[in-house]
C-alpha positions as CSV (number, residue, x, y, z in Angstrom):
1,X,3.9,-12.2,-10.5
2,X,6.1,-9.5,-8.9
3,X,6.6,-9.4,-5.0
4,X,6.6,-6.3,-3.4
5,X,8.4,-6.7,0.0
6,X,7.9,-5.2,3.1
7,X,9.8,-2.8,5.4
8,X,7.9,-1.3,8.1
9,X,10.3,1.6,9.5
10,X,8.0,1.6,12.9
11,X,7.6,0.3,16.2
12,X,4.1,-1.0,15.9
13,X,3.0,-1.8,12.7
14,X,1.0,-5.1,12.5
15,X,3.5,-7.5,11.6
16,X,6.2,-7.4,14.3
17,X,8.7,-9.1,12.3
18,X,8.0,-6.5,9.6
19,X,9.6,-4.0,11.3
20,X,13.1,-2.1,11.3
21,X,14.0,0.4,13.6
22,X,17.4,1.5,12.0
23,X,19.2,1.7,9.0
24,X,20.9,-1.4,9.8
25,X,18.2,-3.2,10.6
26,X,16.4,-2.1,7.6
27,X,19.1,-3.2,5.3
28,X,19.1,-6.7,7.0
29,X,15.6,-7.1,5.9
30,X,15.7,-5.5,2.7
31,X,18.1,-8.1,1.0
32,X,16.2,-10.6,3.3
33,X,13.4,-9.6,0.7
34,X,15.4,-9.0,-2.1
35,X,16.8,-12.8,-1.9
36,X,13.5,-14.2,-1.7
37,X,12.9,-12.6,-5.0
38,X,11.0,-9.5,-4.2
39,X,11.3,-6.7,-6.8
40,X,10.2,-3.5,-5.2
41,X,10.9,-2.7,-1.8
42,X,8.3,-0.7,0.5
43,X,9.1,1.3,3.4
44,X,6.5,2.7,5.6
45,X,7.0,4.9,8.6
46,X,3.6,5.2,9.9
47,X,1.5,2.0,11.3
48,X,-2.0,1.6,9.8
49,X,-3.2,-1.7,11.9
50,X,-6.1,-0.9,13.4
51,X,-6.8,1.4,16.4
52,X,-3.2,3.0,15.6
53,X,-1.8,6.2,16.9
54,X,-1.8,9.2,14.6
55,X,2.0,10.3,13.4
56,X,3.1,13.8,12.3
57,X,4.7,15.0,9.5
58,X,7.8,15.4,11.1
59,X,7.7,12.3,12.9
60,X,7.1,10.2,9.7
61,X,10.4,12.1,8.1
62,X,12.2,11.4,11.0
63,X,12.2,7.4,10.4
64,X,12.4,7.4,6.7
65,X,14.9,10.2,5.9
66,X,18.3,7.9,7.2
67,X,16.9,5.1,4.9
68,X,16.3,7.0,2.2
69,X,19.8,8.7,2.4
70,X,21.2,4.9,2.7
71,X,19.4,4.0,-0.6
72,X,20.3,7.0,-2.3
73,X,23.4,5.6,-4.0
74,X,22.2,2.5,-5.3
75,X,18.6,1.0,-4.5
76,X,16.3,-1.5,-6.1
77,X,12.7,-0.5,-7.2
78,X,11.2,1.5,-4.2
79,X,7.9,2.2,-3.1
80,X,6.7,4.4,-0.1
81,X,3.5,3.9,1.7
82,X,2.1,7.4,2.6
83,X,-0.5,9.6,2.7
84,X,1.5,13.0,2.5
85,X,2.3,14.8,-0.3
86,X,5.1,16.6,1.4
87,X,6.5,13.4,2.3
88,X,6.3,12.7,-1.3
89,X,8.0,15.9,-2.2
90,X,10.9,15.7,0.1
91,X,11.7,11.6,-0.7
92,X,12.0,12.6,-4.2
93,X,14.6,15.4,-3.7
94,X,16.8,12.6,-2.5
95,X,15.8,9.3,-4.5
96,X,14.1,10.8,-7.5
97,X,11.7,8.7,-9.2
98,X,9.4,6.3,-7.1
99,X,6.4,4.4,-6.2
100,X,4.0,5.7,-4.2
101,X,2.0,3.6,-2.3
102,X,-1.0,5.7,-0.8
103,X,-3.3,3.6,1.3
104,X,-6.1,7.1,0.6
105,X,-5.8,6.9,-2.8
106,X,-5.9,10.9,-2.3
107,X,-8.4,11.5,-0.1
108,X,-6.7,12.1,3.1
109,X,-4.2,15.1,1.7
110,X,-6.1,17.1,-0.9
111,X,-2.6,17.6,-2.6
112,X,-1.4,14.3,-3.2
113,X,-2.7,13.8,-6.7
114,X,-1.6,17.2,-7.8
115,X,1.8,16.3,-6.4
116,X,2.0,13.0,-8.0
117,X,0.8,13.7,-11.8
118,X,3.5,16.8,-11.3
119,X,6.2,14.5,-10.3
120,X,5.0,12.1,-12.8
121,X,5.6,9.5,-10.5
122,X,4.0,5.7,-10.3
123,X,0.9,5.5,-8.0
124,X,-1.0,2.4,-6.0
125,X,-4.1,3.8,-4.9
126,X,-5.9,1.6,-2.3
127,X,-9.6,1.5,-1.5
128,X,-10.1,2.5,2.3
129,X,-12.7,4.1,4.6
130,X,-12.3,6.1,7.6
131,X,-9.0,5.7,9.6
132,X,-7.2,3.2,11.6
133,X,-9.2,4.0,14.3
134,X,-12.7,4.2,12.9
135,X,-12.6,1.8,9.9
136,X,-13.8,-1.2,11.6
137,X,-17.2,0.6,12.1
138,X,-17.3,1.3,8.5
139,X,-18.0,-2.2,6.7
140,X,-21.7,-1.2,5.5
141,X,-21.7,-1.8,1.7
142,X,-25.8,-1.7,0.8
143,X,-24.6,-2.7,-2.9
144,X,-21.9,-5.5,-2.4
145,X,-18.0,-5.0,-1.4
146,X,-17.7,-5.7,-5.1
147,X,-19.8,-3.4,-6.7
148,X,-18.9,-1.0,-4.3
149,X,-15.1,-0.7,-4.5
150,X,-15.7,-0.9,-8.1
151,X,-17.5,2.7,-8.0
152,X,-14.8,3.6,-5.8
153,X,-12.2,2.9,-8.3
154,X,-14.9,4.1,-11.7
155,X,-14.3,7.2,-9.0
156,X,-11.1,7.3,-9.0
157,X,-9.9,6.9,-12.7
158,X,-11.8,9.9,-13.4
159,X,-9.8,11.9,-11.0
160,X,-6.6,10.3,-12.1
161,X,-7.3,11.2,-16.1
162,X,-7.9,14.7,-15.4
163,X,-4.9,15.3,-13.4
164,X,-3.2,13.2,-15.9
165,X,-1.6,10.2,-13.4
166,X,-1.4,7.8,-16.4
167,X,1.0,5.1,-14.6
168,X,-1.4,4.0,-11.5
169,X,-2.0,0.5,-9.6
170,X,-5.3,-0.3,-8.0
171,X,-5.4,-2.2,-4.2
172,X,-8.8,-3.1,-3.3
173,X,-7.6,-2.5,0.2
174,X,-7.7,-5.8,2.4
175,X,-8.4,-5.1,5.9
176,X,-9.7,-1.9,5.7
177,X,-12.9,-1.2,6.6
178,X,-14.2,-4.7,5.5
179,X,-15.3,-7.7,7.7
180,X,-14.0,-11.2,7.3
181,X,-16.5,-12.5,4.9
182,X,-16.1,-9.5,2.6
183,X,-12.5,-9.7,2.2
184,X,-12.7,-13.3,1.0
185,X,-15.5,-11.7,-1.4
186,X,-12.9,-9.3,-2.5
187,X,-10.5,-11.9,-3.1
188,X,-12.5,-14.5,-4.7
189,X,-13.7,-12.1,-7.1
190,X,-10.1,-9.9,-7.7
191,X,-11.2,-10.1,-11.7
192,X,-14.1,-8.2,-11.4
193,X,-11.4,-5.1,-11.3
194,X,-9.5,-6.2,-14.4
195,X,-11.9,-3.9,-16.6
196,X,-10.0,-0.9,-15.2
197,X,-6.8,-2.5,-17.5
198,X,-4.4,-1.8,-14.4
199,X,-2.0,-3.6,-12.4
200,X,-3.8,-5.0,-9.5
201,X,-1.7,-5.4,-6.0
202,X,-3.1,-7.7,-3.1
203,X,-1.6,-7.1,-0.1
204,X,-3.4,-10.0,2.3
205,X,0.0,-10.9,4.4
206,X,-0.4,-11.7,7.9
207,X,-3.7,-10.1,7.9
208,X,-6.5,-10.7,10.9
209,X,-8.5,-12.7,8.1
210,X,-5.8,-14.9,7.3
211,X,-5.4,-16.3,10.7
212,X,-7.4,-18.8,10.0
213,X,-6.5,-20.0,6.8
214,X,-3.1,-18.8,6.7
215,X,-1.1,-16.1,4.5
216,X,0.2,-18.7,2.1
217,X,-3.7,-20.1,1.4
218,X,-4.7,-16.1,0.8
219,X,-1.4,-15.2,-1.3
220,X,-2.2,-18.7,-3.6
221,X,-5.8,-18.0,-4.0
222,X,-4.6,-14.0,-5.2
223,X,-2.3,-15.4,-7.6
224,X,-5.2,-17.9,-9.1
225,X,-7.6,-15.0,-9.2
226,X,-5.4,-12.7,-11.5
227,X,-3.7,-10.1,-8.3
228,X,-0.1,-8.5,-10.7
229,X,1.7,-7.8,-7.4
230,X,1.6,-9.2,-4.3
231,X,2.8,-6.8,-1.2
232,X,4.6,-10.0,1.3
233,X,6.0,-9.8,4.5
């Protein structure tokens, strides 16, 4: 199992303890990660909880850019959570090769995937609908969550073998656009996605369906049901 840990470059993301608001405090957190044995580090400068505020462009550099520069001597494994392709393209001019985690999987910037097979980088595409602000209202699956985000992803690796992304990681996207009850579907039945033969990341840390049962009862159950990564806080 590799750990993917956390770093939420933001003031508002979900998970307040998440999130680092300087270079400084980012570093704290990454080697907090690092000694609890996380491999790949992810930073994210925009929030995607629900009903979050939309962030430019500029904006989004404007946190990552000093951590990047930080990490650009000597940095474990890195992944970015974005949406942008020109975030892409400027984060590689100063780390080079990365991860890029895109909650869209390519829908919500027409040049991502383009950008990506060019760069030849890594890529976790993540099933979602709508928006921060809309996805709650968008938990209608007439065929099953299952069967549905499979299609997504039958979808999806069609796109991603005629662009020619050959290195890509499928999130079924937990909390996004599904209701309680369908993301304990999800996750009870995480081997329905093996078929696809690629790495499958759970993020379900801290997440409004855990509160009952707890992150550590949601992480266990991904690991028993076959999850490759799991994105912690």
């Amino acid at each position: 199992m590799i750990l993917m840990g956390v770093v939420n470059l933001t003031p508002d993301s979900f998970f307040a303890e998440s999130r680092a608001g300087s270079v400084d405090a980012a570093a704290e957190r990454m080697q907090k990660l690092l000694d609890r044995g996380c491999s790949i580090i992810d930073l994210g400068a925009v929030s995607t909880r629900p009903g979050a505020a939309e962030v430019s462009v500029e904006e989004e550099w404007r946190r990552l850019e000093p951590v990047l520069e930080w990490l650009r001597a000597e940095s474990p494994p890195v992944s970015i959570d974005t949406t942008r392709s020109e975030i892409v393209k400027r984060a590689f001019e100063i780390l080079g090769p990365f991860i890029v985690n895109d909650i869209s999987a390519g829908e919500d910037d027409p040049d991502m995937l383009s950008t990506v097979a060019g760069l030849g980088l890594p890529y976790v595409a993540m099933h979602k609908r709508g928006n921060p602000r809309t996805m709650d209202a968008m938990c209608d699956y007439p065929r099953g969550v299952v069967a549905e985000v499979d299609a997504y992803f039958e979808t999806f690796a069609e796109k991603a073998r005629s662009l020619g992304i050959k290195d890509w990681i499928l999130d079924p996207g937990f909390g996004f656009a599904k209701t309680e009850e369908q993301n304990w579907e999800l996750l009870e039945n995480l081997g329905a996605f093996r078929h696809f033969g690629r790495p499958i990341l759970v993020g379900v840390a801290d997440k409004r369906f855990t509160r009952k049962t707890g992150t550590a009862y949601a992480e266990r159950l991904a690991e028993e049901r076959g999850a490759d990564i799991l994105r912690i806080h």
